[in-house]
N, C-alpha and C positions, 0 to 999 in steps of 0.2 A: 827858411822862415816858416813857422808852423803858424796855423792857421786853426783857431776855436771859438768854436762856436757855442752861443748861450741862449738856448730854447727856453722861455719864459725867464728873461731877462730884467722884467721889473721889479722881482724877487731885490728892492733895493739893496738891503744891507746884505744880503746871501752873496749878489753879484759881487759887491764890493772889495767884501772879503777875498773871493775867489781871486778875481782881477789883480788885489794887492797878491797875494802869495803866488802865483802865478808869474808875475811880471818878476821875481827876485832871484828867479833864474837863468845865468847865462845864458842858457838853451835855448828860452822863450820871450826875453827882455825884448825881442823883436817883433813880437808875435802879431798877425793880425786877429785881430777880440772881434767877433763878430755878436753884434748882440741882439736876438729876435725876440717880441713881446706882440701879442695885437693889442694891448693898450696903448694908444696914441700918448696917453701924458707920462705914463712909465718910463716908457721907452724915452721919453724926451728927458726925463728927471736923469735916467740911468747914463744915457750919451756923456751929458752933463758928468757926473761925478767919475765914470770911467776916463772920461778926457783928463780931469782934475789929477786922476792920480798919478795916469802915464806923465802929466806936463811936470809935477811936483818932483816927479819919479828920475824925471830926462830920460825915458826909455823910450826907443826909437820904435817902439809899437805903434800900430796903426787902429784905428777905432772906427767901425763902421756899423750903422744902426737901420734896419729894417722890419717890414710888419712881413713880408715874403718869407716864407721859413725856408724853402728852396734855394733862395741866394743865400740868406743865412749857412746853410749845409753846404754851399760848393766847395767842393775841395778842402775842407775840414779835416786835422789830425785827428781830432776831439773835440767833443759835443758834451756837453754841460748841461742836462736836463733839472731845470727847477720849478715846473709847469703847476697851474690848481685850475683843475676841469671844472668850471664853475664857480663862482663867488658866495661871498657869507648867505644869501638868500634862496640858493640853491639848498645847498649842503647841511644849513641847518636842519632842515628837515630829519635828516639819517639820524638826530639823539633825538628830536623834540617826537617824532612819530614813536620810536620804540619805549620812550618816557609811560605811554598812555596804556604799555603791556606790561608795563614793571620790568622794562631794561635799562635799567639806569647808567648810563655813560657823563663822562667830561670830557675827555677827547674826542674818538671817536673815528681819529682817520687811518686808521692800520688793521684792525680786526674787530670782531664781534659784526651786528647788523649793521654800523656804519662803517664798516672800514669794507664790508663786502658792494654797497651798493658805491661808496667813491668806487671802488675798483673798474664796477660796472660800467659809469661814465669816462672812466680815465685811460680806460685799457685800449678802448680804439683809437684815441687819440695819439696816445705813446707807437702803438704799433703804427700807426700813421706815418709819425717821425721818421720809426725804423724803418719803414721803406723807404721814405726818401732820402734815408742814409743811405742806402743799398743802391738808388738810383744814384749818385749824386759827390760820394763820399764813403765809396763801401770798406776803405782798409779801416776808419775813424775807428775812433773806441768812445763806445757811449758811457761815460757816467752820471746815474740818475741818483737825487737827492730826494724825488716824488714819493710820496707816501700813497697806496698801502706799497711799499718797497716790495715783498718778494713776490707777492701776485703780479703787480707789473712786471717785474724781472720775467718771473716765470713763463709771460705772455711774448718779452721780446725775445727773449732765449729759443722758447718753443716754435715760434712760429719766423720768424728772422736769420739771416747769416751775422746778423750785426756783432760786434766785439763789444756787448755791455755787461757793467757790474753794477750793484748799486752801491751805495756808500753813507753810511750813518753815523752819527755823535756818539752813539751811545758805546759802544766797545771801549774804544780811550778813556772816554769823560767816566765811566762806571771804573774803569782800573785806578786810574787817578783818586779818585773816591778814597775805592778802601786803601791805596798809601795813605792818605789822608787820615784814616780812623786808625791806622796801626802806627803811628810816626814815620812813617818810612819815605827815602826820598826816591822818585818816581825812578830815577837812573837805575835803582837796587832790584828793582822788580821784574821779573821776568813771568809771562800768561802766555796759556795756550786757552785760546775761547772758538766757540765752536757751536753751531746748532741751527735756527732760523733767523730773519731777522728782530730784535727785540725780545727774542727769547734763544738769544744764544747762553750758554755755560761758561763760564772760568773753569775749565777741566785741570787745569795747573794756575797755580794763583803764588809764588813763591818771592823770596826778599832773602837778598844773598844767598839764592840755590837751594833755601829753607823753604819746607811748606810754611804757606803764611794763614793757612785757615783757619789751627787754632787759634792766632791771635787775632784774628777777625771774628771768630767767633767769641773769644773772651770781650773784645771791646763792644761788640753787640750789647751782650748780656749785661755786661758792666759799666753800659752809660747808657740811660736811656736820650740825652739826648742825641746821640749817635742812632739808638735805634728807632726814634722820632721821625729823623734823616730821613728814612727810608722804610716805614711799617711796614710795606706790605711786598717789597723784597725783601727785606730783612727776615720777614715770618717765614719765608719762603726759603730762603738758604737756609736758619734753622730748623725746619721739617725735611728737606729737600738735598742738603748738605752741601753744594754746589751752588754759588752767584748768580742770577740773572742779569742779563744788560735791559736799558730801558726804565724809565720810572715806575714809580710806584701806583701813578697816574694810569701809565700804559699798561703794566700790568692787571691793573684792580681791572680791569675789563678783558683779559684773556685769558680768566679761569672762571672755576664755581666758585672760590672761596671767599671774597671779599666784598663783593657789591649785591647780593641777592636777597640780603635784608637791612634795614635800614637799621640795625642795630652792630650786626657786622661794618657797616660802613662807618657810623659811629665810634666802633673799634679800632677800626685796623687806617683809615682813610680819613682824619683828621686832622693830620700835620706832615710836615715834611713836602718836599720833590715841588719843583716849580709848576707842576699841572695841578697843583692840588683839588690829589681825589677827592674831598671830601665833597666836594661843590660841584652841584649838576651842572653841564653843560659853560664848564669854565671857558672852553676854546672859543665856545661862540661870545661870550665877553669878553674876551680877550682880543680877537679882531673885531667887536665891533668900533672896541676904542681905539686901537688901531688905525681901523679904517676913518674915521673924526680924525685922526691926528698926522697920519703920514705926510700931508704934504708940506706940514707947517714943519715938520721934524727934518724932512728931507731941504727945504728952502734954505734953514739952520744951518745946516750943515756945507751945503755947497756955498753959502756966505762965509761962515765961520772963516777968519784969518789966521788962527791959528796952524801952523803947519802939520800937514799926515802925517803918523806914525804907520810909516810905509814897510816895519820889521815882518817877516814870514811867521803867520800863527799855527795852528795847528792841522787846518782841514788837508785830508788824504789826499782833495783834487789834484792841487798843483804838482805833487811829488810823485803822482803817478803820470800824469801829463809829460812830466820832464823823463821819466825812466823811459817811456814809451819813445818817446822823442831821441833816446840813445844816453839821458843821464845816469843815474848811479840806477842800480836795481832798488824797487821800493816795495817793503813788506807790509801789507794793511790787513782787512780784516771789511773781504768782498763778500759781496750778494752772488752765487752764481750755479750753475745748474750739476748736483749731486751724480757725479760720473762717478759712483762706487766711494768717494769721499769718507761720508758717512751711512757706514751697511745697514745698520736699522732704522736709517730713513729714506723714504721712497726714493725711486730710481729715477734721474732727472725733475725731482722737485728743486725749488729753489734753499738752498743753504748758502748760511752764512757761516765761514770758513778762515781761516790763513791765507791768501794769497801774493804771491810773489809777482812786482808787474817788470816788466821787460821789455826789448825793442817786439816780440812776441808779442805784446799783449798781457793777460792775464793769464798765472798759472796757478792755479791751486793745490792745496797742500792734502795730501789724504791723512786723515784725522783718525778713522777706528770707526768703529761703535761707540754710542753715547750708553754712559749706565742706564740702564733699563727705567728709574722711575725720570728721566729728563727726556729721554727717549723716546715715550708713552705721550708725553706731554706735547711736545714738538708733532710727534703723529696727529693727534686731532686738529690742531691748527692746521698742520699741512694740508688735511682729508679737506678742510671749511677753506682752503686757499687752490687747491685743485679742482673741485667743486666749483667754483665762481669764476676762475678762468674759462673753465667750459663754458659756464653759462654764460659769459661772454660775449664768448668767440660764437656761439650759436645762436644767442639770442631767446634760447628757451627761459622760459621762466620759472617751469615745476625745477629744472638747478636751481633758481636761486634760492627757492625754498627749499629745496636738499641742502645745501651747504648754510643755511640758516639755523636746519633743524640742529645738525651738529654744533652751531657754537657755543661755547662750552653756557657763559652767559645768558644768550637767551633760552638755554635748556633746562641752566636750571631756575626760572622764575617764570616758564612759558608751556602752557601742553601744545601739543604737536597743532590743533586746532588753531591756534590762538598765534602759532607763529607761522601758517598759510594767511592767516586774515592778517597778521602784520606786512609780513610779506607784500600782499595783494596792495596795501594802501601805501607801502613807500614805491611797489611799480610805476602805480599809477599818477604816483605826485613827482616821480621823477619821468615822466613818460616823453618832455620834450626834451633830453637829453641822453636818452636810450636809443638811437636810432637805427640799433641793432636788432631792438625786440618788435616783433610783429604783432604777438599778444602780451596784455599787463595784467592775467590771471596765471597761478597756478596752480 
């Protein structure tokens, strides 16, 4: 009977899903769901709805709820990391500070100057876990759905024995896409992708064995609402010639090209992709009405008579949970540390890859060299993601202004000046949640 565990488990609708696909497993229809959160009402909403699905379910699973992350880990196959280091009144901070330098973000949680300082707070935490994996639960295999993904990765990888990958939407849900813009049904398609997290490539993009790039590139060019879709990947594959994963949201903040005047932004950042770039600091409107609404949506639902649709959907957790567990082998598309993988990117940085999971664990697939201008690209992000893990794990703070200076973003709308004094003011506004840094100048 395999036993998993779910670290930040009031991640409601994330658990839910998980729980349902998971449970539709021979292997695991027994499993005991451990589910750890320190929100007292979460944790009580999530008991709730996980009880709901198992009883709906008649799976002879077991459900047990705690704020202890320790009993949560004992004896755990597998760990399901969904955790957020601080709430909307933390976090906001990392867009609304770099706002007042002319770094204009909406997202905000995976790269540029907010995706370096979440790291900052998250990274101890996560490593946290990993030890008490390693005390507790050390064959487990961690999968983290935590955003910034590869800087975290990169921290439990480096510093850990633990068996973790992370795991994202974007590789599938961007394949599915362009079937989508080409007519094609997703069965016909065959990708090789490849590179960091959120800026990996479709290095083979094919439909019945056929390259499918000219005709993704013909339906680009030949409908703008398709190239609406997606501006500022789209602009990107045709300069770049290669796919990005990740929206166009995510993107418009992990280059120079698209948010550094507000005429560009006007351009390229006005339609399309659910984060829509065009609007500053859409995330933090987007949970604050969230946060007004959850509990009314979450009551709804565990009321609602209606019976679950209890069918397996698409996320990678469950099906690598069961491979691991001894069922079929499962091919995903992992967060994991570059063993010669990819030769033009640094050596144990964190890549996202092909991976194969098995009773093993995770094995990754060696990929090549990436062309040389995606290659370039991936590098700098890397430098601005190895950079901020130090600064981390050390506490210094002249890193985080090294690894600030490089991103690409605040480089190009910031002189070297002006992004120490940013710097200095988002230290200092995150200072009780740094409890690693001894100074908040650098």
């Amino acid at each position: 009977m395999a036993k998993i565990a779910f670290i930040g488990a009031g991640s409601f609708g994330f658990t839910r899903t998980l729980v349902r696909d998971i449970l539709t497993f021979p292997l695991l229809r027994d499993a005991t769901l451990s589910l750890m959160d320190v929100n007292t009402e979460r944790l009580a909403f999530i008991k709730q709805a996980v009880d709901r699905i198992v009883r709906e379910g008649k799976y002879p699973a077991k459900v047990i709820a705690t704020h202890d992350r320790k009993t949560a880990l004992e004896g755990a196959d597998a760990v399901l990391c969904t955790i957020l280091a601080g709430d909307v009144n933390v976090w906001q901070h990392d867009i609304l500070i770099p706002l007042k330098y002319g770094v204009d973000m909406n997202v905000g949680d995976t790269r540029s100057v907010a995706g370096v300082f979440r790291a900052l707070r998250t990274i101890p935490v996560m490593l946290g876990i990993a030890r008490d994996m390693e005390k507790v639960c050390p064959n487990a295999i961690l999968l983290n759905y935590t955003n910034p993904m590869a800087m975290l990765c990169r921290a439990i990888q480096g510093q850990t024995s633990v068996k973790a990958s992370g795991l994202c939407h974007s590789v599938q849900g961007t394949a599915w896409q362009m079937a989508r813009w080409i007519g094609a049904d997703m069965k016909d398609i065959n990708y090789v992708c490849a590179g960091i997290n959120h800026q990996a490539w479709y290095l083979k993009y094919e439909w019945k064995n056929k390259n499918a790039y000219p005709l993704l590139r013909k339906a680009i060019l030949g409908s703008r609402k398709i190239y609406n879709e997606e501006q500022v990947r789209n602009e990107m594959f045709l300069h770049m010639d290669y796919y990005v994963t990740e929206s166009s949201g995510h993107n418009s903040e992990y280059s120079w090209w698209f948010r550094k005047r507000p005429d560009l932004i006007k351009k390229y950042c006005t339609s399309g992709t659910g984060w829509n770039p065009g609007r500053h600091a859409y995330i933090l409107d987007e949970y604050r009405a969230v946060k007004k609404t959850w509990k009314k949506q979450i009551r709804a639902w565990l009321k609602d008579a209606k019976p679950l649709d209890l069918r397996r959907g698409h996320e990678y957790a469950a099906s690598i949970i069961n491979a691991y567990m001894g069922g079929d082998v499962f091919e995903f598309n992992g967060n994991v540390p570059n063993t010669g993988l990819i030769p033009n990117l640094p050596e144990n940085a964190c890549v996202e890859v092909p991976v194969f999971a098995n009773r093993r664990g995770f094995n990754p697939v060696h990929v090549g060299p990436l062309p040389p201008q995606l290659a370039a690209m991936n590098n700098v992000s890397i430098a601005v993601e190895e950079m901020t893990v130090d600064a981390a794990l050390t506490g210094d703070p002249r890193k985080v202004m090294h690894a600030i200076l490089y991103d690409p973003l605040s480089a190009a709308v910031c002189s070297m000046a002006e992004i120490r004094k940013m710097t200095n003011e988002m230290l200092r506004k995150n200072r009780a949640h740094l409890p690693q840094f001894k100074r908040f100048e650098a």
